[in-house]
VOTOR-333520 format. One record per residue (C-alpha): residue number from 1; x, y, z. Coordinates in steps of 0.5 Angstrom, whole numbers, plus 500, padded with zeros to 3 digits. Each point is the difference from the previous one (the first is absolute). Example, Ala and Ser with C-alpha at 12.3 -4.5 7.8 and 13.67 -1.06 7.14 Angstrom:
<recs>
{1,{525,491,516}}
{2,{502,507,498}}
</recs>
This chain:
<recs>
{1,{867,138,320}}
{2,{507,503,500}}
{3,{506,496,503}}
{4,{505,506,498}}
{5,{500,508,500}}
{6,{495,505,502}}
{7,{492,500,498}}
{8,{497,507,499}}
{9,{492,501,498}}
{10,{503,505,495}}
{11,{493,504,498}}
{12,{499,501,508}}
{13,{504,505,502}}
{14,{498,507,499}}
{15,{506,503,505}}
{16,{501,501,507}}
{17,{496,503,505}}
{18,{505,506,505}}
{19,{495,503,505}}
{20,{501,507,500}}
{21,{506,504,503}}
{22,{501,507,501}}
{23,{507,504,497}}
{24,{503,507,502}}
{25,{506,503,497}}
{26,{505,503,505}}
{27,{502,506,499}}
{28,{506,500,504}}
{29,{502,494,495}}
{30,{497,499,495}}
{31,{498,494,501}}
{32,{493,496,501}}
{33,{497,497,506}}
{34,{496,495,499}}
{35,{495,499,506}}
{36,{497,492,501}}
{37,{493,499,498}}
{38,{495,501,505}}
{39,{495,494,502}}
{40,{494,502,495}}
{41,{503,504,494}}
{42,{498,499,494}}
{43,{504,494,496}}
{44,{503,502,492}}
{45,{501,493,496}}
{46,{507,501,495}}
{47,{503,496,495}}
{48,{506,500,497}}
{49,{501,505,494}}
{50,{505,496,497}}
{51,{496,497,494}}
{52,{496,507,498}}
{53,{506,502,500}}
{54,{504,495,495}}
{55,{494,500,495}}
{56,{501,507,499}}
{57,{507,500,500}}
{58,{499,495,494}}
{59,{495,504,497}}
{60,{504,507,500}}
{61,{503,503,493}}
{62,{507,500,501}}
{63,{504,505,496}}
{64,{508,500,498}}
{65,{505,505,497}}
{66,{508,500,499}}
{67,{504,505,504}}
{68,{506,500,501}}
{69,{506,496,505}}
{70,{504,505,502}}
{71,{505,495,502}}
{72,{500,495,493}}
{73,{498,507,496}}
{74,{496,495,497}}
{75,{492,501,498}}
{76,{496,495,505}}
{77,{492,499,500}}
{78,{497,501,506}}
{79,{493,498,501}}
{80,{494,502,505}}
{81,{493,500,502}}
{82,{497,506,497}}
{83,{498,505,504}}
{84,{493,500,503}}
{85,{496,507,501}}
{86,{497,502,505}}
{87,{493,498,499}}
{88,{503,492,498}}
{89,{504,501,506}}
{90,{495,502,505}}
{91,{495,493,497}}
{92,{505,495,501}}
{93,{500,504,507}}
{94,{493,499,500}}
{95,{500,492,497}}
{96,{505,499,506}}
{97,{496,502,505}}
{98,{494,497,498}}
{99,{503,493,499}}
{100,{505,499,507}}
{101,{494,503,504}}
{102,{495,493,500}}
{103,{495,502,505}}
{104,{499,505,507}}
{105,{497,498,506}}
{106,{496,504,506}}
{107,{503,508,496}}
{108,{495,505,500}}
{109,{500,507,498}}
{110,{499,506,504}}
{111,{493,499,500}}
{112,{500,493,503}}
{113,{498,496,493}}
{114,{504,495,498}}
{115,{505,501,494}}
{116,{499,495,495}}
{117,{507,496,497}}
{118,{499,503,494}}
{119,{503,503,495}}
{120,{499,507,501}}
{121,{500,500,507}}
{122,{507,496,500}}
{123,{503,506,496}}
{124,{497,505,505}}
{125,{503,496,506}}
{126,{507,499,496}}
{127,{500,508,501}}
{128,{499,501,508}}
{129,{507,500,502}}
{130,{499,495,506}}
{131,{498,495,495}}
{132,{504,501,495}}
{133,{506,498,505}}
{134,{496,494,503}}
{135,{500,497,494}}
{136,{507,502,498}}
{137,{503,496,507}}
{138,{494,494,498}}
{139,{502,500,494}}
{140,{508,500,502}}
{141,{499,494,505}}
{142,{497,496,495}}
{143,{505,500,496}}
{144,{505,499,505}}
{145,{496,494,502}}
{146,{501,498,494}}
{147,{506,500,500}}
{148,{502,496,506}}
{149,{495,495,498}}
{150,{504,499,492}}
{151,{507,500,506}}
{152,{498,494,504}}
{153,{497,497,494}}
{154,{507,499,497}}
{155,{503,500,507}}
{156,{495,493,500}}
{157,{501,498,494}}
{158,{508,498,501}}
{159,{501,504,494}}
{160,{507,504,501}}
</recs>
């Protein structure tokens, strides 16, 4: 038994579950509107993006070359990720998808026959606009619960 800290079952947690929501842009703004969820709406289950992320970003190539400090008038070596094209990029779009959404429940296509989390279909969802937005806000959400839960953490742990 732990005295002290927080115990996670590490391998149990494929995400969180938001029940689904519709969006609206309006036009004299410009801003979405978000509506709340409807009782019996499909469910989505998200996880963060962030480990996916930082294992790309180690693996990804990085590229330098020297130019010139207008200020210092010296020659300064400047590096960056190289460039993906457009098909590299559209795979890692693909990959995100894939792996932030974890699991659907009760959608449907038009004909009534429940749509599959799989990765094909996750990949359609993601290009319906209503969708994509949803899943921007959830993901959006997570990220600033996230960011509350690491504050009181630090706010409890006496640490200035």
């Amino acid at each position: 038994m732990v005295e002290k800290g927080v115990m996670f079952d590490m391998e149990e947690s494929q995400g969180d579950w938001f029940d689904f929501f519709e969006s609206k842009v309006d036009l004299a703004t410009g801003n979405i509107v978000y509506d709340d969820p409807k009782p019996g709406t499909g469910r989505v289950c998200f996880r963060p993006s962030r480990p996916l992320v930082m294992e790309r970003v180690a693996k990804r190539k990085k590229e330098s070359e020297f130019v010139l400090n207008p200020k210092t008038r010296s020659m300064e070596k400047v590096e960056s990720f190289k460039a993906l094209s457009f098909e590299e990029q559209q795979k890692e779009q693909d990959d995100m998808t894939d792996y932030v959404i974890t699991g659907l429940k009760d959608f449907f296509d038009a004909k009534g026959k429940p749509i599959e989390c799989t990765r094909e279909n996750k990949i359609k969802l993601v290009k319906v606009p209503v969708f994509d937005r949803f899943m921007a806000k959830c993901m959006e959400l997570q990220v600033n619960q996230n960011i509350k839960q690491a504050e009181k953490a630090e706010k409890n742990s006496g640490k200035p």
